[in-house]
N, C-alpha and C positions, 0 to 999 in steps of 0.2 A: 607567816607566808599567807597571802591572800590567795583564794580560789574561789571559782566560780563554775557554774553550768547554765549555757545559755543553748541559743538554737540562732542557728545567720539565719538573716531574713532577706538579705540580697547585697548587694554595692552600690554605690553611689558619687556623688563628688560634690567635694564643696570649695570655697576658696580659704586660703587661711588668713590671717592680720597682714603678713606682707603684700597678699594677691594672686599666691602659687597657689594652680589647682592641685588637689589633691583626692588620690582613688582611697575611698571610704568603704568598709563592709561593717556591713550593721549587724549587731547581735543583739538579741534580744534576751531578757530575764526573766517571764513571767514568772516563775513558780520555783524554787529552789530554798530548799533548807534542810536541818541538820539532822541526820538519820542515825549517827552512829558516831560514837566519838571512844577512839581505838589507843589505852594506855600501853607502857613498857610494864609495868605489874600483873595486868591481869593478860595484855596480849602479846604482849612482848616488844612491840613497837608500838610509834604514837603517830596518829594518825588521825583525820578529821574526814568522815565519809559523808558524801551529800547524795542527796536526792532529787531530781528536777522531772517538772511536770505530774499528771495524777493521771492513776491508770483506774480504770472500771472495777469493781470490785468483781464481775460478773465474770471478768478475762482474766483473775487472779485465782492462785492456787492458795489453799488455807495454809498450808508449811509456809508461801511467801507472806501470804498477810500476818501473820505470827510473829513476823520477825521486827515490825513497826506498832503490834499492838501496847508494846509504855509509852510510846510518844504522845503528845495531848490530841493533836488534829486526826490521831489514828489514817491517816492518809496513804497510798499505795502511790508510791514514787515508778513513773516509768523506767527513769535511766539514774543507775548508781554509778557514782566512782569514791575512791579514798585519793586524799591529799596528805602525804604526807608532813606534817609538821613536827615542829619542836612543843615536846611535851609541857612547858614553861604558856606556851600560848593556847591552852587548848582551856584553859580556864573560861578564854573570853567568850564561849561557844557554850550552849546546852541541849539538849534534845527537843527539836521539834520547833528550835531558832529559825526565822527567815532571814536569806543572804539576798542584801540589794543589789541593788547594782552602785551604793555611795560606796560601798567598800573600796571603789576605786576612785581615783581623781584625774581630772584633765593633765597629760604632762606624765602622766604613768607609761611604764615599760610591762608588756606584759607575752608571755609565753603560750599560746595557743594550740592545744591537740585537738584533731580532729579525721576522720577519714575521708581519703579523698576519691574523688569522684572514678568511679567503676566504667574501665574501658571496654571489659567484654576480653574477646578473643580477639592479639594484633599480629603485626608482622614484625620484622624485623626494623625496616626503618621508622616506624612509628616508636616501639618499644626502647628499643637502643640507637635510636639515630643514625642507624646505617646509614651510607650516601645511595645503597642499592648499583647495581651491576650496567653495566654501559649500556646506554640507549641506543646502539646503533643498527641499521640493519640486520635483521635474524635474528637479536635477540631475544625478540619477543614476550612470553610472559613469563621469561625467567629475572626480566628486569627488578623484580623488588624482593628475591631471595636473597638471603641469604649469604648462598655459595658453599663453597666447599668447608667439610667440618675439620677435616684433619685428621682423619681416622686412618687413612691408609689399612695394606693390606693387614698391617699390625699396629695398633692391636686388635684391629677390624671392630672396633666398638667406639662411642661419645664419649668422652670428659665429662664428668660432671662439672656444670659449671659454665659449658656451652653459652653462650646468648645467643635463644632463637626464641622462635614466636611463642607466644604465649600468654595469661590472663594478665591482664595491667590493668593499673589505677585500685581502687578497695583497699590501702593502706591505712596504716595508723599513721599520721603524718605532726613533724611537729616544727611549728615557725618561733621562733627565739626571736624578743626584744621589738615587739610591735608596739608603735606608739597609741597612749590613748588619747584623740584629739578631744570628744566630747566624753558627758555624759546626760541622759533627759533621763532626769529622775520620775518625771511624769509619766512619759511612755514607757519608762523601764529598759531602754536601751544605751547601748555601749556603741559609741564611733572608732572604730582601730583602723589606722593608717594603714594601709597594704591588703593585697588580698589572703584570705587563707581559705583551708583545704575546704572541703563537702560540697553537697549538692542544699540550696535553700532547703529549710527548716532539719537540716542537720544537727547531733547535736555536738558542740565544743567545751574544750575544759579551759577554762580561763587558770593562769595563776599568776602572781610575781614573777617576773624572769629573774634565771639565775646569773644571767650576765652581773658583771662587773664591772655597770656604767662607771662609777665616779673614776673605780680608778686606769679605764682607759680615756676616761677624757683628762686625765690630769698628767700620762702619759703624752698625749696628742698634741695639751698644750704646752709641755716641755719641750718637745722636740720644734714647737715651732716655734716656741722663743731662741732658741737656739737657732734656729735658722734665720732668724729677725738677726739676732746678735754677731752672726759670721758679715750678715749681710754689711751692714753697719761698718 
């Protein structure tokens, strides 16, 4: 299972071989590698923990700097995550390895976590796409509540569960099966088809998606041979 930790750097658009524009978000790699490498003997699951970017030693606490002092670079990672893997592959990996960004290739499918962007405090039609209450005369600024809960005189209380206003967006969010159109090994960034979740210099977890390309495409082209063949 390939994994990664980048930071988006914004969107863009290029054209592809045939001519079709296409909306780009760039991620970038500077800094990412192996902080921890988690077996099923000594931890019970097997896991590959990385670390990206480098934190001040002067903002760090000695319990946290402690926890990287066997690594060679002795380096204080801002943002941790684990990647679960199969134990079989964790050979390929050692402590204090850097993760490129060649670990991926042009034509790659990849699974992107990230949080998305923080709305604050909304209303109802913003949050859940209310249509909001009729605009017509005397309405007034009752127009984008709401309305009635349902509560009646019994049981004179909410449901939980209601949809009403409240905090949106600051999710953990996650996009399945984005293509990867480039790679610049030079600059160290990643081209993925489609937009995903944050705000610039956020950060994302890249990995293998767990889709099941080959065998929905081998599905798709069955049924359309099948459709060629009735035609016929």
């Amino acid at each position: 299972m390939k994994s990664i930790i980048g930071t988006k750097v914004g969107m863009t658009r290029i054209f592809d071989e045939k001519g079709s524009l296409l909306p780009i978000t760039v991620i970038k790699v500077d800094k990412c590698w192996a902080t921890g490498i988690k077996t099923v003997e000594k931890n019970g699951y097997s896991a590959l923990q990385l670390g990206f970017g480098i934190k001040r030693e002067k903002n760090t606490t000695k319990p946290y700097r402690g926890i990287f002092k066997n690594i060679n670079n002795a380096e204080v990672p801002k943002f941790l995550k684990e990647f679960r893997i199969d134990e079989s592959e964790l050979v390929n990996y050692a402590l204090g390895q850097e993760i490129t960004v060649d670990i991926f290739e042009k034509g790659d499918y990849v699974d992107i976590v990230g949080v998305s962007k923080g709305k604050g405090l909304t209303g109802v039609m913003k949050r859940h796409n209310f249509n909001g209450l009729p605009s017509s005369h005397g309405n007034g600024e009752y127009r984008r509540r709401g309305g009635s809960l349902s509560a009646s005189s019994y049981p004179s209380r909410v449901f939980k569960g209601i949809k009403m206003a409240g905090r949106t967006g600051g999710d953990n969010v996650t996009l399945q099966k984005l293509e990867v159109v480039d790679i610049k090994l030079d600059d160290k960034l990643i081209l993925v088809k489609g937009a995903v979740p944050g705000i610039k210099g956020s950060y994302l977890q890249l990995k293998e998606t767990s889709k099941f390309l080959k065998k929905k495409k081998a599905e798709v082209d069955s049924k359309t041979e099948l459709k060629l063949n009735k035609k016929r």
